[in-house]
N, C-alpha and C positions, 0 to 999 in steps of 0.2 A: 290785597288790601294795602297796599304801600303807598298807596297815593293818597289815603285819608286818614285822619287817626280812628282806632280804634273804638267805639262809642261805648262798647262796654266793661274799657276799663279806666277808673278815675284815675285822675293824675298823681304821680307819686312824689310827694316832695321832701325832700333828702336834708334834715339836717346837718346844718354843716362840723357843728361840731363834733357832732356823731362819725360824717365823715373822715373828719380829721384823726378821732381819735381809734377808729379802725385804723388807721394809716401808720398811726404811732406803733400798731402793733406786728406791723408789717418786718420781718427781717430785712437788715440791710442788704441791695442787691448786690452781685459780686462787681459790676462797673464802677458805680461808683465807690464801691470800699477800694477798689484799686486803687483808684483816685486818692482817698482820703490816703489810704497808705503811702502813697508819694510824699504829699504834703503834708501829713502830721507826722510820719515818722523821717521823711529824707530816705526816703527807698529809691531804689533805680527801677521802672517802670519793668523790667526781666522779673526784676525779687518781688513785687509789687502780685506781678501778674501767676506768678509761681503759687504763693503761699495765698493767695484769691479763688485759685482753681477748684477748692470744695469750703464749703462754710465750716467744718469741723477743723480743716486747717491753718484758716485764717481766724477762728478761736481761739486756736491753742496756741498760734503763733500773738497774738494778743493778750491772751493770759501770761506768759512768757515775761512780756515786756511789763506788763503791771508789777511783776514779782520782781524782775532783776532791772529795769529800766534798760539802756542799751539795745534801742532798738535797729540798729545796725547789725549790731554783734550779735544777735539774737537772730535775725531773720539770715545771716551768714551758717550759725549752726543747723536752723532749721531745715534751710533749703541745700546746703552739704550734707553736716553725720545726719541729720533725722533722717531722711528720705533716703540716704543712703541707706540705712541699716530697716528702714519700710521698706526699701524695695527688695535687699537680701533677704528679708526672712516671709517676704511673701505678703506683705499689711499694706491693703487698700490706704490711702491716704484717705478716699472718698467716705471709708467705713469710719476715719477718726473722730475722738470726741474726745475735749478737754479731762472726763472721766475716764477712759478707756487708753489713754495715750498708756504707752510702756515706760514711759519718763514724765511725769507730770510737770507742769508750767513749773513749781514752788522746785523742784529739786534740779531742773537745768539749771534756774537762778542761783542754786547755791552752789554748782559745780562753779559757773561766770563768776562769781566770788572768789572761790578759792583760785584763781586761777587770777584775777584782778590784785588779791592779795598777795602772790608770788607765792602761797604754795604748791603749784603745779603748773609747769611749762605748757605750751598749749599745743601739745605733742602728746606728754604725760592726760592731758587733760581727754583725747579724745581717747588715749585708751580707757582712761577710765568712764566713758560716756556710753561706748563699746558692753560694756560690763553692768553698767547701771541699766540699759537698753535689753538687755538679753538674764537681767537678774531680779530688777528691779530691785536692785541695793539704792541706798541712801552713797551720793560721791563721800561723805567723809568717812562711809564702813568700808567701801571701795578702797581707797587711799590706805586707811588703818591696816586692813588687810593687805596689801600687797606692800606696802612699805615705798610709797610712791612721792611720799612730803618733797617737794623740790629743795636742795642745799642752796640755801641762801648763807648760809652761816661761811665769811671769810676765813676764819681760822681754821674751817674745815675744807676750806678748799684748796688755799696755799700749801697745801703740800701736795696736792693731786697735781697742781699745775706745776707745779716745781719738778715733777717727778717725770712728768711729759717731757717736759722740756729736757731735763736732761736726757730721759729716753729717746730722742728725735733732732740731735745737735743739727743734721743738715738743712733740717728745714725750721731751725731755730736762727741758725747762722745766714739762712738765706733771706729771712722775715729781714733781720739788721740788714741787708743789702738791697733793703727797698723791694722785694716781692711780697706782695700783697698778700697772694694767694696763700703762701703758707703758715700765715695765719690763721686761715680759715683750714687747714690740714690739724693745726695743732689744737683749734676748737674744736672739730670731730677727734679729736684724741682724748680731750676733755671730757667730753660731751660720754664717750663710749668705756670710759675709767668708772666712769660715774651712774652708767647705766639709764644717761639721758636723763639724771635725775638735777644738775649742775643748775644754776641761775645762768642762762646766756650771759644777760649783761654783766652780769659781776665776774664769769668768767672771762669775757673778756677780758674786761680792765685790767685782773688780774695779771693774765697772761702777757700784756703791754706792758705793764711795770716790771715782772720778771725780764722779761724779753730786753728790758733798757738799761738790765743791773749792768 
């Protein structure tokens, strides 16, 4: 009966609004959320395509950014420690949901915080992500308890740095003769005094001013 229409069924005529508003209720497909995720957040079409892979993941990486904004740096952790630490402990990413995440969108945002404010190096930060991931601690009960506050305070570092340098005269004496590198030896001297707990930057600086007494 393909060749005539059907006589005994009346015609069906579709409002359109009707149509539309089914339509509205439609999830977004994963092509073009990829898309949209290039162009509203500035993703690279890899990270894009990554965190698109299941709708529970591209939720949550969307909740994420509502909370902490930095949708760079967010879709960086996601597609690094999250997935990394999904795939060590055995967690579908497919099975994820903004509910059910082991780190919820509101407390990544507040780890990107503290780590934006300079209390924690973003070394310091993923252990403590590590621990939030496998505890589901709150990052600043994390911090509290391990005693992980990054030293930003100079009065408290000028003597660590003082103490290096004297500890390591060769490769103090050699920084002055123009070797770059042992700069970066007396930073890891720093860095390891301190328990990787040091400000990079102000250790450096530090350690230049010393180093030109």
């Amino acid at each position: 009966y393909r060749y005539f229409p059907e006589p005994d069924l009346v015609p069906l005529v579709l409002d359109r609004a009707w149509v539309e508003e089914l339509r509205a209720r439609l999830p977004e497909l994963p092509l073009p959320r990829r898309q949209r995720f290039v162009q509203q957040y500035g993703l690279s079409p890899a990270d894009a395509r990554v965190l698109t892979a299941s709708r529970g993941l591209a939720d949550f990486y969307e909740a994420c950014v509502e909370a902490a904004g930095q949708p760079r740096t967010v879709a960086n952790w996601v597609t690094g420690e999250f997935l990394r630490l999904m795939k060590e402990t055995g967690r579908d990413p497919e099975d994820l949901t903004v509910e059910n995440s082991p780190v919820p969108p509101a407390r990544l945002a507040a780890l990107l915080r503290l780590v934006d404010a300079g209390t924690l190096s973003l070394n310091l930060a993923k252990q403590v992500f590590e621990e939030m991931f496998r505890t589901g601690k709150a990052p600043e009960a994390v911090v509290r308890e391990r005693g992980l506050e990054q030293i930003a305070d100079r009065d408290a570092l000028v003597p660590v740095v003082e103490q290096v340098v004297r500890e390591h005269r060769d490769a103090a004496d050699a920084f002055r003769q123009g070797q770059e590198k042992a700069l970066t030896f007396l930073m890891g001297q720093v860095m390891r005094a301190t328990r990787g707990k040091a400000n990079p930057q102000l250790a450096r600086q530090l350690l230049q001013e010393v180093l030109q007494r």
